[in-house]
MIZASE-731675 format. One record per residue: residue in one letter; y negated, x negated, z negated of N, C-alpha, C in turn. Coordinates in pm, 1 decimal. Layout:
<rs>
A/Y/X/Z/Y/X/Z/Y/X/Z
...
</rs>
This chain:
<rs>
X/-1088.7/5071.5/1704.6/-1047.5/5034.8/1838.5/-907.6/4975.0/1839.2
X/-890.0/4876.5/1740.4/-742.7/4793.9/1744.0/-622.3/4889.5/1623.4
X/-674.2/5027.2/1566.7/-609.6/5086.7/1472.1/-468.9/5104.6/1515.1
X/-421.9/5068.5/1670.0/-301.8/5110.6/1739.6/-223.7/4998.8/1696.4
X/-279.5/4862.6/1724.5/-197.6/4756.4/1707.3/-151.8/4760.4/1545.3
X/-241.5/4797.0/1453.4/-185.6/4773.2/1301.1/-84.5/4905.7/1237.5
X/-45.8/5000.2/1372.4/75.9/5066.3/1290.3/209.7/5020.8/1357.2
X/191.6/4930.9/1448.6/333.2/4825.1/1524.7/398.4/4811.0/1403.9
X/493.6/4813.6/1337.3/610.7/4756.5/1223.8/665.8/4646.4/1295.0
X/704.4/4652.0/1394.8/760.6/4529.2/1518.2/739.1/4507.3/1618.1
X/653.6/4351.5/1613.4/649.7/4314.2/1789.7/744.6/4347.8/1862.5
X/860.2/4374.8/1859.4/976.7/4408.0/1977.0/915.5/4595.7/2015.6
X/834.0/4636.8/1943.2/793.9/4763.3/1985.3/711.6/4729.8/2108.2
X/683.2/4615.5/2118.6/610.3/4598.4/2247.7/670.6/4548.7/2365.6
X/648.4/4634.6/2427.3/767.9/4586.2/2607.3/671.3/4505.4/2682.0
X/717.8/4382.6/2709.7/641.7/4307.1/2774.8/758.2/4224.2/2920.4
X/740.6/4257.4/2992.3/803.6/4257.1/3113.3/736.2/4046.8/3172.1
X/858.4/3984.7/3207.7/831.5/3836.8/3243.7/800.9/3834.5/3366.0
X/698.4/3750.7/3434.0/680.0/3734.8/3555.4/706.6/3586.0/3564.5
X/769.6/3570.3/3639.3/797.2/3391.7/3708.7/674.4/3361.9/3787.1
X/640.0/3198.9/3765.5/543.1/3170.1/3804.0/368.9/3100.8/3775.4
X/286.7/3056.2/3838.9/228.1/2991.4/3755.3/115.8/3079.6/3670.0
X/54.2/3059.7/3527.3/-10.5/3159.7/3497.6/-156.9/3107.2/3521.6
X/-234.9/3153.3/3586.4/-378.4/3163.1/3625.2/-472.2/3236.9/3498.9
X/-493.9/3205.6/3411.1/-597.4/3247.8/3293.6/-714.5/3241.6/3375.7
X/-739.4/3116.9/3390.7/-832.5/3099.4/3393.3/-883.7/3169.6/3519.6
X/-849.1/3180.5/3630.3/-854.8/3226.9/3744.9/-887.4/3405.6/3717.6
X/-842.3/3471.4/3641.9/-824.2/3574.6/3579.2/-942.7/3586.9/3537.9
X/-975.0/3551.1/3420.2/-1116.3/3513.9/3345.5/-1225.6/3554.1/3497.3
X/-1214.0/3460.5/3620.7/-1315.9/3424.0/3694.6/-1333.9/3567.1/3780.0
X/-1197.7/3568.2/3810.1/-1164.4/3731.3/3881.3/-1277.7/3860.4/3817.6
X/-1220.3/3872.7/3720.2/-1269.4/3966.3/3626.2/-1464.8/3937.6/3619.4
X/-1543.0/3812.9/3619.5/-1623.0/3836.7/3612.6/-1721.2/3840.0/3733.0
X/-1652.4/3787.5/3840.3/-1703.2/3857.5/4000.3/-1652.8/3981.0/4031.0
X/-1550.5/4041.4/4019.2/-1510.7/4151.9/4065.8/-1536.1/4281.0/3990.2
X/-1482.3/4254.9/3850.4/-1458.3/4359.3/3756.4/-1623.2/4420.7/3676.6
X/-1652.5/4266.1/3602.7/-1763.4/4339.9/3536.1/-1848.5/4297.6/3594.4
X/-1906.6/4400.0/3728.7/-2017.8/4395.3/3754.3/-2124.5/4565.5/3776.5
X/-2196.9/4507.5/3821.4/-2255.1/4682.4/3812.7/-2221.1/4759.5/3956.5
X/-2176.3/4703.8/4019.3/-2101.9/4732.7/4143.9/-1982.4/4817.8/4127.4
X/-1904.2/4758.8/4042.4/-1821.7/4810.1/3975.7/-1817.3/4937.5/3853.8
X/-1930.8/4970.6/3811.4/-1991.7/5062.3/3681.0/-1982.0/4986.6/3542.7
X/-1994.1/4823.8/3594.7/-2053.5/4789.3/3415.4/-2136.4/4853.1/3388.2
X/-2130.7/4866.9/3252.1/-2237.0/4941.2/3183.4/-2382.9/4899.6/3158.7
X/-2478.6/4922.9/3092.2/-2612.0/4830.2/3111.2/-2583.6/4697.4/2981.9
X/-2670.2/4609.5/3031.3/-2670.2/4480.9/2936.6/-2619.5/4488.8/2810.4
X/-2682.3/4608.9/2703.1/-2667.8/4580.5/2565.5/-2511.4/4624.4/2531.1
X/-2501.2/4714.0/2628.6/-2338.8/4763.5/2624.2/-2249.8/4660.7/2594.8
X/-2180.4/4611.1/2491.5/-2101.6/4496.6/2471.0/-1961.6/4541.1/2604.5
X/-1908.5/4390.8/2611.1/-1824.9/4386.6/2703.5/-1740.7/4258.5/2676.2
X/-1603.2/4318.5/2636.1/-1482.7/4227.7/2650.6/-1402.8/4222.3/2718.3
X/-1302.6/4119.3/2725.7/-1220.9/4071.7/2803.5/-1110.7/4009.4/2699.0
X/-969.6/4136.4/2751.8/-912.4/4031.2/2637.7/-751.9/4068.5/2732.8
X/-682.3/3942.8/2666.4/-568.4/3853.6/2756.6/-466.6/3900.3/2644.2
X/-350.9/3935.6/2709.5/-252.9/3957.8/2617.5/-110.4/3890.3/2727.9
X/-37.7/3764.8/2628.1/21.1/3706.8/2746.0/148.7/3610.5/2639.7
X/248.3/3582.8/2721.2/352.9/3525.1/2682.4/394.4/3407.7/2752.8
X/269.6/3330.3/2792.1/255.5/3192.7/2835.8/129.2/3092.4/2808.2
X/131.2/2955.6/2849.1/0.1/2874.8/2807.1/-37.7/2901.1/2968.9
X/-183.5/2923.2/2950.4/-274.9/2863.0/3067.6/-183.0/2740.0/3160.0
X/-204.4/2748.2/3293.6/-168.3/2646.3/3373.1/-296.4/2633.7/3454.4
X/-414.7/2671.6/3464.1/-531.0/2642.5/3511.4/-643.0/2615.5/3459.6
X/-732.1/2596.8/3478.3/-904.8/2542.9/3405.2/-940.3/2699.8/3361.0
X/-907.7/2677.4/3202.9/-997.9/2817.5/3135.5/-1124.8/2791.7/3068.7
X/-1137.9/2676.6/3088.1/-1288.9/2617.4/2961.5/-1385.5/2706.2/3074.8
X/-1404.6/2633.4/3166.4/-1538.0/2673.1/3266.9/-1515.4/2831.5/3283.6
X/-1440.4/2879.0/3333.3/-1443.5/3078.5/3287.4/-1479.3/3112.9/3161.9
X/-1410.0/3077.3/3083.1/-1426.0/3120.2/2947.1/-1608.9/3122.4/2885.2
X/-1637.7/2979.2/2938.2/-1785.7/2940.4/2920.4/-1871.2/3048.5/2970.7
X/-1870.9/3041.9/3087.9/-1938.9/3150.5/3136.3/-1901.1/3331.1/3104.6
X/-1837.1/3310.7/3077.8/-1750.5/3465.3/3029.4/-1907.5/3484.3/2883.2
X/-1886.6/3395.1/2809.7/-1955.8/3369.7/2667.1/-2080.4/3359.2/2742.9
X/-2150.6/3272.7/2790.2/-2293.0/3261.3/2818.6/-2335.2/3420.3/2857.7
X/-2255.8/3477.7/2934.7/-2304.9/3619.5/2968.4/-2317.3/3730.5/2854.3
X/-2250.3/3688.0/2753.6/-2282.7/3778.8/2623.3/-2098.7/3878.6/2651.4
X/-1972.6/3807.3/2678.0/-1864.7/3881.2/2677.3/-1778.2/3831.2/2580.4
X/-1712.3/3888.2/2518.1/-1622.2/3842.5/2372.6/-1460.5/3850.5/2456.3
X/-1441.2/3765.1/2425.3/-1298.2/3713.3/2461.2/-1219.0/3711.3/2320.6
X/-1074.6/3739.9/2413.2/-1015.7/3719.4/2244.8/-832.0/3760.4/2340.7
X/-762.6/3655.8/2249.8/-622.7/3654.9/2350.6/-527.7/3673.7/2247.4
X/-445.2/3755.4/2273.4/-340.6/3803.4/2185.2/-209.5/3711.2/2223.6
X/-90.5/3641.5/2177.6/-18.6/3561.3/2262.7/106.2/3580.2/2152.3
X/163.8/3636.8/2253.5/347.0/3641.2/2192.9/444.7/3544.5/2193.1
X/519.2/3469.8/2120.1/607.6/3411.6/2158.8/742.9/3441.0/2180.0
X/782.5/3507.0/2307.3/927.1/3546.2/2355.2/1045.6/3419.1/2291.6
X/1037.2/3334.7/2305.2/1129.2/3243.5/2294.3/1101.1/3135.2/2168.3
X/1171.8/3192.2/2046.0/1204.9/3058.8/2005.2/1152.0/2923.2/1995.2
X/1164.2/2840.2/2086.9/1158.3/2709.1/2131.5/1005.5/2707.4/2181.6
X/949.0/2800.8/2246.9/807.7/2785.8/2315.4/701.3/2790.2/2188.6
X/608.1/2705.9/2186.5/498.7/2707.9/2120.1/384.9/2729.6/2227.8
X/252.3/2750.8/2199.2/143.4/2827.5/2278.5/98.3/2694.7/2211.5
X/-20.3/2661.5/2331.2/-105.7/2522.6/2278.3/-254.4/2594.2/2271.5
X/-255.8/2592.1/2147.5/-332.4/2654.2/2059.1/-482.4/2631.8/2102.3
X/-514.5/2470.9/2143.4/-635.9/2370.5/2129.6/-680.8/2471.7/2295.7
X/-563.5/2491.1/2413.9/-647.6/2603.9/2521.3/-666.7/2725.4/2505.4
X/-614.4/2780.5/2429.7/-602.5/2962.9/2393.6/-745.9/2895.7/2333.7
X/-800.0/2857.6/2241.8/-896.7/2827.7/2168.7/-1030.2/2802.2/2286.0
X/-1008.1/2721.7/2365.7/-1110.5/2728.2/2502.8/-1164.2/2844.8/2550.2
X/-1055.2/2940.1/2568.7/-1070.0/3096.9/2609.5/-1168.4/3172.2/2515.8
X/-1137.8/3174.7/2360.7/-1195.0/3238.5/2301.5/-1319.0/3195.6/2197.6
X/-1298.2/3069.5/2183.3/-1448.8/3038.4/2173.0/-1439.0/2992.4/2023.2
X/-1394.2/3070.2/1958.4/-1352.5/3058.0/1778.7/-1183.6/3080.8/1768.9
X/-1140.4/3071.3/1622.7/-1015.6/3135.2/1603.4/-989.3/3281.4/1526.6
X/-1084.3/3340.0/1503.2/-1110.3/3473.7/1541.9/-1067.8/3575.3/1616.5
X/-1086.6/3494.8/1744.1/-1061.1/3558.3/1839.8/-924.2/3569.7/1867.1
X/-827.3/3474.1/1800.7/-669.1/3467.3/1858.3/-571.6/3504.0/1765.6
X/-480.4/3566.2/1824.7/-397.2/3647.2/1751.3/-261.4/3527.8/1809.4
X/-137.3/3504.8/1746.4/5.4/3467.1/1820.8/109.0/3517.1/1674.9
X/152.7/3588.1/1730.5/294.3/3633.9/1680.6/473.3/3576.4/1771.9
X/531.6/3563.4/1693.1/624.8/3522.2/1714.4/725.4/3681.4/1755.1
X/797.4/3679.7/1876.4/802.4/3816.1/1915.0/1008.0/3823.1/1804.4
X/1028.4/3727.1/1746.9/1173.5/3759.5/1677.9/1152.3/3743.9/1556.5
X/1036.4/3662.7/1482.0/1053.4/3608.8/1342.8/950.0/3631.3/1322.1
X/852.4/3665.9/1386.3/685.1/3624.7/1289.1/633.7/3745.0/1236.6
X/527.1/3757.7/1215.5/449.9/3878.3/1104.1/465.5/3958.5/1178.8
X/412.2/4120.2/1102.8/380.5/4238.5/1234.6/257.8/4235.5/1253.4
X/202.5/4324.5/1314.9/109.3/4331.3/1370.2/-22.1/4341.6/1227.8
X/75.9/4527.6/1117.7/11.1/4546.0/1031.9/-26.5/4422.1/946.7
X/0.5/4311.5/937.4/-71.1/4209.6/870.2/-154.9/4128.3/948.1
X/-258.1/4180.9/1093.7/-366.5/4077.8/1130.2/-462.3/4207.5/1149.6
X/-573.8/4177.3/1150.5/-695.9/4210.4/1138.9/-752.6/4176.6/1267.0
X/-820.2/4320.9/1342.3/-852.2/4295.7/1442.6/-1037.2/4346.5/1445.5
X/-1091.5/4269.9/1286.2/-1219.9/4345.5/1272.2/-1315.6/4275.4/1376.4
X/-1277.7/4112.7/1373.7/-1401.9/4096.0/1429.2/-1456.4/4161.0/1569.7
X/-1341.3/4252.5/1631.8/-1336.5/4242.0/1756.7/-1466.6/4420.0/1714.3
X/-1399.4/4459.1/1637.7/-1479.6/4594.1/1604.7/-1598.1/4566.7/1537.5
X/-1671.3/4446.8/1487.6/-1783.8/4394.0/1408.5/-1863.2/4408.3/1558.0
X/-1757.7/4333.3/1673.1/-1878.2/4281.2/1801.5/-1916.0/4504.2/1877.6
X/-1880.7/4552.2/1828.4/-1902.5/4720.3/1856.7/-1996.0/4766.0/1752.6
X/-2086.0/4879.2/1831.5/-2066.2/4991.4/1687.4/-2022.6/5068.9/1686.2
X/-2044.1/5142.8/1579.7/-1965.1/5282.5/1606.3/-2011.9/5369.7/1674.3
X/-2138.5/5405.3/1692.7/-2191.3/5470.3/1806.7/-2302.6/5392.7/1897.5
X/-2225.0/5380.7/2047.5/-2278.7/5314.4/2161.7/-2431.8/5387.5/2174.7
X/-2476.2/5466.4/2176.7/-2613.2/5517.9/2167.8/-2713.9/5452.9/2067.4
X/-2642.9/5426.0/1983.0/-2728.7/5348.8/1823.1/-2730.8/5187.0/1878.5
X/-2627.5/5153.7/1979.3/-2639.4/4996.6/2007.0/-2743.9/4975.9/2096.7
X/-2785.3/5074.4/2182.7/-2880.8/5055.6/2270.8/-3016.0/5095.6/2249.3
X/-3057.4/5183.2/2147.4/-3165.1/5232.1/2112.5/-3206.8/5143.8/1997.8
X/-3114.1/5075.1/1890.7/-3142.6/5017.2/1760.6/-3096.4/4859.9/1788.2
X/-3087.3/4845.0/1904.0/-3072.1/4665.4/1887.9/-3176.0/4618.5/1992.5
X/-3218.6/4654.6/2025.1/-3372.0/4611.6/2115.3/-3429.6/4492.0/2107.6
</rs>
């Protein structure tokens, strides 16, 4: 699933366009689980795993614990990828960590100096899959 991200040689291969303004994670998070994954929408049935994942070049400016919580109580894997455009900006680690539950789940690269991509591992996210969705619903009962 993540085999795309580990042939990146350079985060600058990734175009990530700035929006001014405040960032709503958490609000996002909440969005997504009234609107998006519901069966209204064509979620899939229960055993069907279902993530939610944030790819972003800012800290939370809203309440992500209580989304995030409930995101998890429903059986959804979160997991936030976080770039650092600038230098000087650090990501506060202790809320990205609220979102995703473990550190597992979080990826931050530095978008001028830090690793590429090919050196992170995006298994756990493919551990929470199988390889065939038919075998998850018939063999995990």
């Amino acid at each position: 699933m993540f085999s795309y991200f580990n042939t990146i040689q350079n985060p600058k291969e990734i175009k990530i366009s700035c929006i001014l303004g405040r960032v709503n994670t958490g609000a996002a998070i909440q969005y997504a689980l009234d609107h998006l994954l519901t069966p209204e929408n064509g979620m899939r049935y229960e055993k069907v795993p279902k993530t939610i994942g944030i790819l972003t070049n800012a800290n939370p400016d809203d309440d992500v614990k209580g989304p995030a919580e409930e995101a998890r109580r429903r059986g959804i894997l979160l997991y936030v990828i976080g770039i650092e455009l600038d230098g000087d900006f650090k990501f506060d680690q202790e809320k990205l960590l609220q979102i995703t539950g473990h550190e597992d789940g979080l990826w931050i690269f530095d978008y001028d100096y830090g690793p590429t991509f090919e050196h992170h591992h995006f298994d756990f996210v493919d551990k929470y899959y199988c390889p065939n969705p038919c075998d998850h619903i018939h063999n995990h009962e």
